[in-house]
Chimera marker file (.cmm) of the C-alpha trace (Angstrom):
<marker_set name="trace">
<marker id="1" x="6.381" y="6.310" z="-8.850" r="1" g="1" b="0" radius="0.5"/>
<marker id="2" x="6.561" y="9.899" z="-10.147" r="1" g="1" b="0" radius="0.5"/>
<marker id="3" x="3.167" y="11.115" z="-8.423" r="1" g="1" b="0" radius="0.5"/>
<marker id="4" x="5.016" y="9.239" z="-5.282" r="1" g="1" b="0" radius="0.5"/>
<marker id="5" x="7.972" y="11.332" z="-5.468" r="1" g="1" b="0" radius="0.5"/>
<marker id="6" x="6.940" y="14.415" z="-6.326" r="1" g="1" b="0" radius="0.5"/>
<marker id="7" x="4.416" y="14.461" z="-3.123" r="1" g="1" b="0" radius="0.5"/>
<marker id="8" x="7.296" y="13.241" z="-1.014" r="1" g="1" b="0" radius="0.5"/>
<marker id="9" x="9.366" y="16.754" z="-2.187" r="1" g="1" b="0" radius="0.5"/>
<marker id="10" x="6.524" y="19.132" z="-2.182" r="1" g="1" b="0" radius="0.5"/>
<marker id="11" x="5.802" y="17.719" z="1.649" r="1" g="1" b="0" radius="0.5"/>
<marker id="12" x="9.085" y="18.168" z="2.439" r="1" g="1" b="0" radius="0.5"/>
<marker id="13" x="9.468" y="21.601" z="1.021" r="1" g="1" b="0" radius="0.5"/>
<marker id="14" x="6.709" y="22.947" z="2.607" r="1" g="1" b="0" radius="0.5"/>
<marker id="15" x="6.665" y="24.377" z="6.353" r="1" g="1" b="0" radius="0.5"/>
<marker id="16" x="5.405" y="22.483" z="8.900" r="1" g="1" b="0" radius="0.5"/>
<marker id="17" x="3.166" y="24.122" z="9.768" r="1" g="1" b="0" radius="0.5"/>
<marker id="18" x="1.048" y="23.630" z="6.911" r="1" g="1" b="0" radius="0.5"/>
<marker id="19" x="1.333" y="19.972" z="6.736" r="1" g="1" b="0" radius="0.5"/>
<marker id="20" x="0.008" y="17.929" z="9.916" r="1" g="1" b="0" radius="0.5"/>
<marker id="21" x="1.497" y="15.030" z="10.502" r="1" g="1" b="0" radius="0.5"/>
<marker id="22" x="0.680" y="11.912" z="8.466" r="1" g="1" b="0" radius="0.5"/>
<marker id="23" x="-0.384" y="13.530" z="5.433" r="1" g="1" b="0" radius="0.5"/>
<marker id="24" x="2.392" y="11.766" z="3.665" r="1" g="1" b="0" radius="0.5"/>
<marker id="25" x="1.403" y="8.404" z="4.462" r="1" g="1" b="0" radius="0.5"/>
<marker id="26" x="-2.303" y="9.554" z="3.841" r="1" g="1" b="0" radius="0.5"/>
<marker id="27" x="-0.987" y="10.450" z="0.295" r="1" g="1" b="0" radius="0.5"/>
<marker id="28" x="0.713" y="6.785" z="0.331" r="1" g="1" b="0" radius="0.5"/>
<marker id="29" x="-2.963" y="5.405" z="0.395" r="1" g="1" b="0" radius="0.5"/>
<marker id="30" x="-4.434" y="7.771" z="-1.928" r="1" g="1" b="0" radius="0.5"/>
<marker id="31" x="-1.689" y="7.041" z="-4.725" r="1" g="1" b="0" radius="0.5"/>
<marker id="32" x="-2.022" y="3.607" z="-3.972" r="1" g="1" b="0" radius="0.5"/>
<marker id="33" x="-5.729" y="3.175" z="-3.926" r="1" g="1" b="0" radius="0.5"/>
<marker id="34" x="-5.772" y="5.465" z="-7.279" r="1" g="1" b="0" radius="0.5"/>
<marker id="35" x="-3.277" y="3.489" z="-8.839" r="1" g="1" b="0" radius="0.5"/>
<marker id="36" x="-5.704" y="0.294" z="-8.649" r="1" g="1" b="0" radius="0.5"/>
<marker id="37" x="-8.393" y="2.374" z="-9.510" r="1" g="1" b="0" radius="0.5"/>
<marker id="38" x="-6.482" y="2.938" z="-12.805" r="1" g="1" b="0" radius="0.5"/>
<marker id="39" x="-5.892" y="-0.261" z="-13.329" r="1" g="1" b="0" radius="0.5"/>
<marker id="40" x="-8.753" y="-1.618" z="-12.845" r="1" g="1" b="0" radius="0.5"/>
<marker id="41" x="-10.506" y="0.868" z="-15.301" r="1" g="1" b="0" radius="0.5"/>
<marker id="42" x="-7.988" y="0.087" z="-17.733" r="1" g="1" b="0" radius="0.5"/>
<marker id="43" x="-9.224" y="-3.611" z="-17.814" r="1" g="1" b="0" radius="0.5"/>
<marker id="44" x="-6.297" y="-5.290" z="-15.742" r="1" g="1" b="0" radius="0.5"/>
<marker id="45" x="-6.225" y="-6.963" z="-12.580" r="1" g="1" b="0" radius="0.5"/>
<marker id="46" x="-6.056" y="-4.706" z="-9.435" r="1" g="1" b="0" radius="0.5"/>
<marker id="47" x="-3.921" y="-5.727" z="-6.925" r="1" g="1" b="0" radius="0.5"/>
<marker id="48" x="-5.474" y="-7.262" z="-3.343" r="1" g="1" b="0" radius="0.5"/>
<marker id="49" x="-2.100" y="-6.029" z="-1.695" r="1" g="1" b="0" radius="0.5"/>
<marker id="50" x="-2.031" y="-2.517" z="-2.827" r="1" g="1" b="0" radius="0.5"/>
<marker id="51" x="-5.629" y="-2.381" z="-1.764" r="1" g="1" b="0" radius="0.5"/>
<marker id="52" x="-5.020" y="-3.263" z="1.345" r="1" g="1" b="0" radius="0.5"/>
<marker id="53" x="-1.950" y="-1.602" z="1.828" r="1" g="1" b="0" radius="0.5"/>
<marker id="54" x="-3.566" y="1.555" z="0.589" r="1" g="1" b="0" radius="0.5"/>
<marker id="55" x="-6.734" y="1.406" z="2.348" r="1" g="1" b="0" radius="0.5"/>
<marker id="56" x="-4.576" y="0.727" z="5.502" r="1" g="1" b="0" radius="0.5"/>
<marker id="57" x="-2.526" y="3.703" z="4.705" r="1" g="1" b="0" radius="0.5"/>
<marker id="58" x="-5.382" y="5.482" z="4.275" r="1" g="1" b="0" radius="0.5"/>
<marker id="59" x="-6.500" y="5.428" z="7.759" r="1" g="1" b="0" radius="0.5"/>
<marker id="60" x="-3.370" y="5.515" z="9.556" r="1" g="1" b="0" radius="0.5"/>
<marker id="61" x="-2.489" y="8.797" z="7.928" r="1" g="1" b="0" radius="0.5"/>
<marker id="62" x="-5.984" y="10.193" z="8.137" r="1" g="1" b="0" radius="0.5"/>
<marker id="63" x="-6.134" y="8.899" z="11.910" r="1" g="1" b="0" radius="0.5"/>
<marker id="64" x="-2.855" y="11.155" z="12.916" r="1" g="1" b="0" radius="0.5"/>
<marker id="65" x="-4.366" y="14.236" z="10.862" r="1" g="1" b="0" radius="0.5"/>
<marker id="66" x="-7.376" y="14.090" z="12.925" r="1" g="1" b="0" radius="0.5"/>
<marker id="67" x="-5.848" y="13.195" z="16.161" r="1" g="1" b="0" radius="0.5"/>
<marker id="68" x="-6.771" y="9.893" z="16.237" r="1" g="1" b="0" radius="0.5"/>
<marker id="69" x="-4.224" y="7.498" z="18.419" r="1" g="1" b="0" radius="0.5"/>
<marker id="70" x="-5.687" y="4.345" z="18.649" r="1" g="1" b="0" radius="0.5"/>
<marker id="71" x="-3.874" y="0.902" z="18.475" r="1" g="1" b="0" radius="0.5"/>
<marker id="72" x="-6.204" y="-0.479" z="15.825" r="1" g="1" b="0" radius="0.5"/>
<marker id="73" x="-4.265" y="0.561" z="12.504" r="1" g="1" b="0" radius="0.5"/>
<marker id="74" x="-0.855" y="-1.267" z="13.879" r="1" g="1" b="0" radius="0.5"/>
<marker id="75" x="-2.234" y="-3.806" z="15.464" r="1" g="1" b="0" radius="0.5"/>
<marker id="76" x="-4.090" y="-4.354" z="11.481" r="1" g="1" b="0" radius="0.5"/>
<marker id="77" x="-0.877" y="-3.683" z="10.158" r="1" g="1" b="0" radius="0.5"/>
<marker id="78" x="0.671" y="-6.700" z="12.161" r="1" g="1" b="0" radius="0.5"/>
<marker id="79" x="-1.765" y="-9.132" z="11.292" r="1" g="1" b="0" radius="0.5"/>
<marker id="80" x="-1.523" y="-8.587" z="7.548" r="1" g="1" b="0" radius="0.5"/>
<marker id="81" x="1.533" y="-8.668" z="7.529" r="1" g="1" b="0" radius="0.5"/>
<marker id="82" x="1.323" y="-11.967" z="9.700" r="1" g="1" b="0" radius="0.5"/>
<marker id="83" x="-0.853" y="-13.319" z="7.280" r="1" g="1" b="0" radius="0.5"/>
<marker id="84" x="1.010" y="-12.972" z="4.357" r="1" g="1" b="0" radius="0.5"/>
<marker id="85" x="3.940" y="-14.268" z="5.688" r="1" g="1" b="0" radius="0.5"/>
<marker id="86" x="1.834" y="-17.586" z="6.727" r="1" g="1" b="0" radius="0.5"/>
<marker id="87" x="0.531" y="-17.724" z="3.181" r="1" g="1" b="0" radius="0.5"/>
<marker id="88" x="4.245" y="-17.184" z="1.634" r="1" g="1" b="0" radius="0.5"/>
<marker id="89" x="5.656" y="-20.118" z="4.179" r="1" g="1" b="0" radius="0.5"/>
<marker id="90" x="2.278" y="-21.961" z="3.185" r="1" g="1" b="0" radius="0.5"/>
<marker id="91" x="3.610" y="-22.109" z="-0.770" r="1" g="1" b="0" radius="0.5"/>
<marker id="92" x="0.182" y="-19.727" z="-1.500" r="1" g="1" b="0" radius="0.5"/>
<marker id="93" x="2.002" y="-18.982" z="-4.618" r="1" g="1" b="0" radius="0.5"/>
<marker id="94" x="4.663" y="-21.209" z="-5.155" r="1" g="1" b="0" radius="0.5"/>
<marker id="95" x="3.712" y="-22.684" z="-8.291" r="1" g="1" b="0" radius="0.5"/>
<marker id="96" x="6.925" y="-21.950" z="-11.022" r="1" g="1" b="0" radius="0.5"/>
<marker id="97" x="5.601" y="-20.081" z="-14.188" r="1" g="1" b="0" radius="0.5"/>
<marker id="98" x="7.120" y="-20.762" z="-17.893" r="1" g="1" b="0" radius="0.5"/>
<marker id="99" x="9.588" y="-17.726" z="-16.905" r="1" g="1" b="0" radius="0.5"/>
<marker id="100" x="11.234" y="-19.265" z="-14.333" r="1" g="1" b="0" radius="0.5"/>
<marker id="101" x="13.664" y="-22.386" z="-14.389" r="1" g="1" b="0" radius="0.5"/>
<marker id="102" x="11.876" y="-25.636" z="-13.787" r="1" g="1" b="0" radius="0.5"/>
<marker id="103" x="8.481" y="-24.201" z="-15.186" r="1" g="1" b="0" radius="0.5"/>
<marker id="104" x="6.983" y="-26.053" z="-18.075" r="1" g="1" b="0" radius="0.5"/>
<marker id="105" x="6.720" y="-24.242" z="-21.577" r="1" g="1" b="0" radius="0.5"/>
<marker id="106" x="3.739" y="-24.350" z="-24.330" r="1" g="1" b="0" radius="0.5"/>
<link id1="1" id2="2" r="1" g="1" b="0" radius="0.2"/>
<link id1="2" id2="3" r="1" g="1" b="0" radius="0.2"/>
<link id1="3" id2="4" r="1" g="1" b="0" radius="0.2"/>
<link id1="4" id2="5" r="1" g="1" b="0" radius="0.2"/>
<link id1="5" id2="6" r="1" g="1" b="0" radius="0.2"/>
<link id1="6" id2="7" r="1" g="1" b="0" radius="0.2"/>
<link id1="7" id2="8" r="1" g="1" b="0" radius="0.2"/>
<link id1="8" id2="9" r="1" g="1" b="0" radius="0.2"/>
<link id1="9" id2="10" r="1" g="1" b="0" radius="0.2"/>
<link id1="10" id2="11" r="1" g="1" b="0" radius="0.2"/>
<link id1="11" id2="12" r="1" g="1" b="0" radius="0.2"/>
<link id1="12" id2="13" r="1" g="1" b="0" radius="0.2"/>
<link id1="13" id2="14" r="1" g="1" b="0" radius="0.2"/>
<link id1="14" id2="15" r="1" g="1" b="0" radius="0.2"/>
<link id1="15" id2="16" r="1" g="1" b="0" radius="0.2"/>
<link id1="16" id2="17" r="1" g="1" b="0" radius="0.2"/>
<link id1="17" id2="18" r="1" g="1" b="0" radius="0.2"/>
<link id1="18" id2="19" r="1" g="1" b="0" radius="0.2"/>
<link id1="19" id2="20" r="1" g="1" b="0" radius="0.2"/>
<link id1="20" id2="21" r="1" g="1" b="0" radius="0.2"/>
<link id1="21" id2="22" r="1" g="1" b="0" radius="0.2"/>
<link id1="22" id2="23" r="1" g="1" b="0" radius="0.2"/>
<link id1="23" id2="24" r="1" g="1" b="0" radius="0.2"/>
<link id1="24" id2="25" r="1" g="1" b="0" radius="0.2"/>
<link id1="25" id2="26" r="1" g="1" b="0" radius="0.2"/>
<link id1="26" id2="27" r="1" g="1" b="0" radius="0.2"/>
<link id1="27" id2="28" r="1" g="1" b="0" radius="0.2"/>
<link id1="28" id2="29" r="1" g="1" b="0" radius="0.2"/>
<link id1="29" id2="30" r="1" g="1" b="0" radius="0.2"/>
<link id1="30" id2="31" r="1" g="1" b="0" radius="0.2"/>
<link id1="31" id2="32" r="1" g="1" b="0" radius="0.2"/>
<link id1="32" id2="33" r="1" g="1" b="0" radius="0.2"/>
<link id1="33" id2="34" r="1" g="1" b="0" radius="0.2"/>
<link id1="34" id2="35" r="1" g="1" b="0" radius="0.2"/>
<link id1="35" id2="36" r="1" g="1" b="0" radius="0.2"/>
<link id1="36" id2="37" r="1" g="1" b="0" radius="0.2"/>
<link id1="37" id2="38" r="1" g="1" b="0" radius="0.2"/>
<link id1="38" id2="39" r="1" g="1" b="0" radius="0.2"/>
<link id1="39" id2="40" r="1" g="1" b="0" radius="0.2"/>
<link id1="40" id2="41" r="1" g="1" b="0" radius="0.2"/>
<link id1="41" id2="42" r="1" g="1" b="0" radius="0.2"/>
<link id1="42" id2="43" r="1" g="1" b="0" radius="0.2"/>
<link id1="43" id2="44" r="1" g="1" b="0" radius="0.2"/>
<link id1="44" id2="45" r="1" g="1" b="0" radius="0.2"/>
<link id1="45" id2="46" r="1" g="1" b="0" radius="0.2"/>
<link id1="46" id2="47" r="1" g="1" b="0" radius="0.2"/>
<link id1="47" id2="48" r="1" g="1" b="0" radius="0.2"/>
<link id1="48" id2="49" r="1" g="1" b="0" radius="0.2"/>
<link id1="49" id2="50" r="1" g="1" b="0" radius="0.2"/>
<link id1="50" id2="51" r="1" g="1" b="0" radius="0.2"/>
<link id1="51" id2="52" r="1" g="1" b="0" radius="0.2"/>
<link id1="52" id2="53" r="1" g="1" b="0" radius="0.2"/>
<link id1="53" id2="54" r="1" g="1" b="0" radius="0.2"/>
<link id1="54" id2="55" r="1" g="1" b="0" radius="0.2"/>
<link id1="55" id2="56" r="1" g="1" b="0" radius="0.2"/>
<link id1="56" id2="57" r="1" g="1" b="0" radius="0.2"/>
<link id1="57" id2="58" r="1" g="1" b="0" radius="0.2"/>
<link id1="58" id2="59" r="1" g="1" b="0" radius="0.2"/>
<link id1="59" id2="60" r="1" g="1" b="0" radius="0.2"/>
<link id1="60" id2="61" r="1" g="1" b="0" radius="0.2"/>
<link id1="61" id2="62" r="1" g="1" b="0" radius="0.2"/>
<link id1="62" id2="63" r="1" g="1" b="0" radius="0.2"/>
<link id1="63" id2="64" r="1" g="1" b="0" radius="0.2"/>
<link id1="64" id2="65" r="1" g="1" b="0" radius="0.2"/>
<link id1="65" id2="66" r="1" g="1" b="0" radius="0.2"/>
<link id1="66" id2="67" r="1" g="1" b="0" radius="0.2"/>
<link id1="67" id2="68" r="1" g="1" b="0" radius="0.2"/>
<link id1="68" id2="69" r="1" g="1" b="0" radius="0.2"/>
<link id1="69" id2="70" r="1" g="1" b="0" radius="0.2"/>
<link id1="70" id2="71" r="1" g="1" b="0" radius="0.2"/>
<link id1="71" id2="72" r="1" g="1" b="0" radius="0.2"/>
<link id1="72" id2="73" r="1" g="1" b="0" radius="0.2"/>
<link id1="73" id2="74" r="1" g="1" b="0" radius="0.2"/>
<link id1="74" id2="75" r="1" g="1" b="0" radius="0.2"/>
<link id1="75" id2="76" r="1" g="1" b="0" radius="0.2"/>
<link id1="76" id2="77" r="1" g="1" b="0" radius="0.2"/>
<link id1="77" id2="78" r="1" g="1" b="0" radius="0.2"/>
<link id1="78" id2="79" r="1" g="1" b="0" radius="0.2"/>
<link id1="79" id2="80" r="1" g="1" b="0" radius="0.2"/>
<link id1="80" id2="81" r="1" g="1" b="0" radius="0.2"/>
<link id1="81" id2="82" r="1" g="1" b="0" radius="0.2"/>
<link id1="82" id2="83" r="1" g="1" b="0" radius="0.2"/>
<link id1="83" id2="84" r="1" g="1" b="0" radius="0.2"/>
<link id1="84" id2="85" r="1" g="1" b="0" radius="0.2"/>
<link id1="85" id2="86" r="1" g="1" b="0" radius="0.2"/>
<link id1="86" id2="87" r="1" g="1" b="0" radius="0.2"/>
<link id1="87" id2="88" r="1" g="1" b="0" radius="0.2"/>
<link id1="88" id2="89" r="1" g="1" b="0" radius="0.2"/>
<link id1="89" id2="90" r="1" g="1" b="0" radius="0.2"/>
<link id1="90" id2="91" r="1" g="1" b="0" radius="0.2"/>
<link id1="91" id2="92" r="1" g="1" b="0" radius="0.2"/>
<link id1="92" id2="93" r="1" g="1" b="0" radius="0.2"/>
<link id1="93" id2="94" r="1" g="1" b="0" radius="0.2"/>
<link id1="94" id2="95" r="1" g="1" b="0" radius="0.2"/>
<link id1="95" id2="96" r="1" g="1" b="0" radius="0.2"/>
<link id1="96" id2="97" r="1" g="1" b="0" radius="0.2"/>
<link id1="97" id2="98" r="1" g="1" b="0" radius="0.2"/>
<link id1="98" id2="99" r="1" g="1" b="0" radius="0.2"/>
<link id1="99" id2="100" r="1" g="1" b="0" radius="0.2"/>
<link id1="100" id2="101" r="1" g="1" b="0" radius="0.2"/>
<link id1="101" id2="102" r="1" g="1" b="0" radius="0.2"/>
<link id1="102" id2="103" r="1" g="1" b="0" radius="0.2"/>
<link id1="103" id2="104" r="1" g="1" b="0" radius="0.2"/>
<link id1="104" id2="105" r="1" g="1" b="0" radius="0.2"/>
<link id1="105" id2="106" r="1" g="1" b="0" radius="0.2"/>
</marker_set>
């Protein structure tokens, strides 16, 4: 969250010039991505969402540096996100854990 803000303030502090537009969410992808490399190197479970998120952010933001207008990062976008909300109304992970009420403990 830190790396996150502090990129958000230096890209807003700096003239516009110098930054092209979607280098913030370009710098979305790359926190996000490194943040599951991290993980991952750490021995814990990296996260399929952030991947995808990131790698998706990724492109988008390296796609309006270089100009690029096309319709395929959105229409991606969409369909994740369509697909994740089939999987939530699904129950994909609707099994109750010993946290929450109505989960078995021990």
């Amino acid at each position: 969250m830190a790396v996150f803000l502090i990129m958000t303030g230096a890209l807003w502090l700096a003239p516009h010039a110098w930054v092209p537009e979607g280098t913030w969410l370009a710098g979305v992808g790359i926190i996000l991505l490194g943040l599951n490399a991290a993980r991952r190197l750490r021995g814990l479970r990296a996260s399929g969402f952030g991947i995808v998120a990131g790698a998706c952010a990724l492109a988008a933001g390296t796609g309006r540096i270089l100009g690029f207008e096309h319709l395929f990062v959105p229409i991606l976008l969409i369909a994740l996100g369509a697909v994740m909300v089939g999987r939530a109304i699904a129950g994909g992970k609707n099994t109750p854990s010993a946290a929450e009420p109505g989960g078995k403990c021990c």
